[in-house]
N, C-alpha and C positions, 0 to 999 in steps of 0.2 A: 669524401672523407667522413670516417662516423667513429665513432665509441671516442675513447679514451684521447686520442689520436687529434681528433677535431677538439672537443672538449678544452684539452690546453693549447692548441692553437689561440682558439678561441679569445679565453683569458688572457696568451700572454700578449696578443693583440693590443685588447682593449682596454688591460691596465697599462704597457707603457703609454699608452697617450692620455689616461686617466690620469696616472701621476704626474705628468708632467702639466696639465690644466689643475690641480687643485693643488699644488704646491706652488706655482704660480699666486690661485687665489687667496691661500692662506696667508699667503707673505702680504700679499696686495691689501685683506680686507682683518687683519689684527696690527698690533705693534711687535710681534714677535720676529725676530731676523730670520733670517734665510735658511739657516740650518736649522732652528726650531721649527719653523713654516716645514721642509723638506720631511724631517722625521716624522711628520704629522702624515705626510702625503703617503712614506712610506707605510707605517702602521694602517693608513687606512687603506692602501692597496693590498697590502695582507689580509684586512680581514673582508674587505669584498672580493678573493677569491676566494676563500673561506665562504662567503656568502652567497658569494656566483656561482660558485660546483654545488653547492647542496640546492640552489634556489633552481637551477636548471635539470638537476635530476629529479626534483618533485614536477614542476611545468613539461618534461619533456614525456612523463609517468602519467602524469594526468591529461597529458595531448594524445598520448600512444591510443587512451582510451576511448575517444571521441571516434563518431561516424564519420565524419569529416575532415579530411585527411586537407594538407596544402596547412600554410599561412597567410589565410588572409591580414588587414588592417586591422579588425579588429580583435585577432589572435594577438596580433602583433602590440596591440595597443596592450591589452590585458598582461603580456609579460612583461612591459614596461612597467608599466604602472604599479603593479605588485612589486616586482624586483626593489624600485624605490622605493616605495613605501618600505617594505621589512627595514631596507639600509640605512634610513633615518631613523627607523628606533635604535639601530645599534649604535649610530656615529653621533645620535646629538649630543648623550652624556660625557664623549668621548671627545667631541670640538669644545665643550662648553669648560671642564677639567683641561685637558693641552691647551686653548688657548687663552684662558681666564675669561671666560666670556660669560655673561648670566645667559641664564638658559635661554630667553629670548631673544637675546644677541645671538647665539648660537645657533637655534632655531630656523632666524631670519636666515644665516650662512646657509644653513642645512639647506634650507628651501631654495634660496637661490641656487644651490650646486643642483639640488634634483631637478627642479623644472631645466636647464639646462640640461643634463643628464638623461632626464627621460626624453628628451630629444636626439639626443647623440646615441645613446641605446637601441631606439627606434630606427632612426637608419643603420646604427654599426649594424644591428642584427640584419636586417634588408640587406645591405651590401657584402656579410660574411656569407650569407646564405645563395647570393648570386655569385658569386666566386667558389664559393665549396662546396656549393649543392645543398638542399635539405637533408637533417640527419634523418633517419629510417624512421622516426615518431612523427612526421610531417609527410612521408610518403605515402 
């Protein structure tokens, strides 16, 4: 599976199980109920596919270009780690305003969901890619 086709597979994948784990947390780790926790999960799965299509057509452009073809670990590791990084600069201002949190309350959430995240990214990507094969920028 490659282009477009895989691309939202991809996403719609690995947001619904993304919303469903940080509208859980959000409820868990503010005083906000259940439907203000949810709309948060919502909004932020919209803009991390917003963030997941543009973050992976630059990473899959800038792998195309390498002599070294394949994903290794440490391919793997580097599109993790970038991916979260960028999404913590967009979502801190945006957890710390939704759920009145000072910015290091906020912060601390952020980080707790990435370090988690970049774990679950790291294998989601490993196990999309053993089921649908490398796209053509990794062959």
């Amino acid at each position: 599976m490659q282009g477009i086709k895989r691309r939202v597979t991809y996403v719609l994948f690995y947001e619904a199980i993304t919303l469903a784990i940080i509208s859980t947390a959000f409820y868990l780790f503010s005083d906000k109920d259940a439907s203000h926790s949810s709309m948060l999960g919502v909004v932020t799965v919209i803009l991390a596919i917003i963030w997941n299509t543009a973050y992976n057509t630059v990473f899959e452009w800038w792998e195309s270009k390498l002599a070294k073809r394949g994903r290794d670990v440490i391919r793997r590791v580097i599109h993790a780690v970038g991916f979260e990084i960028g999404f913590v600069a967009i979502t801190l201002p945006l957890f710390a305003w939704w759920l009145d949190l000072s910015l290091w309350d906020a912060f601390m959430l952020d980080i707790g969901l990435t370090l988690f995240f970049m774990f679950f990214t790291f294998f989601y990507n490993w196990t999309f890619d053993r089921i649908f094969g490398l796209p053509l920028s990794a062959q």
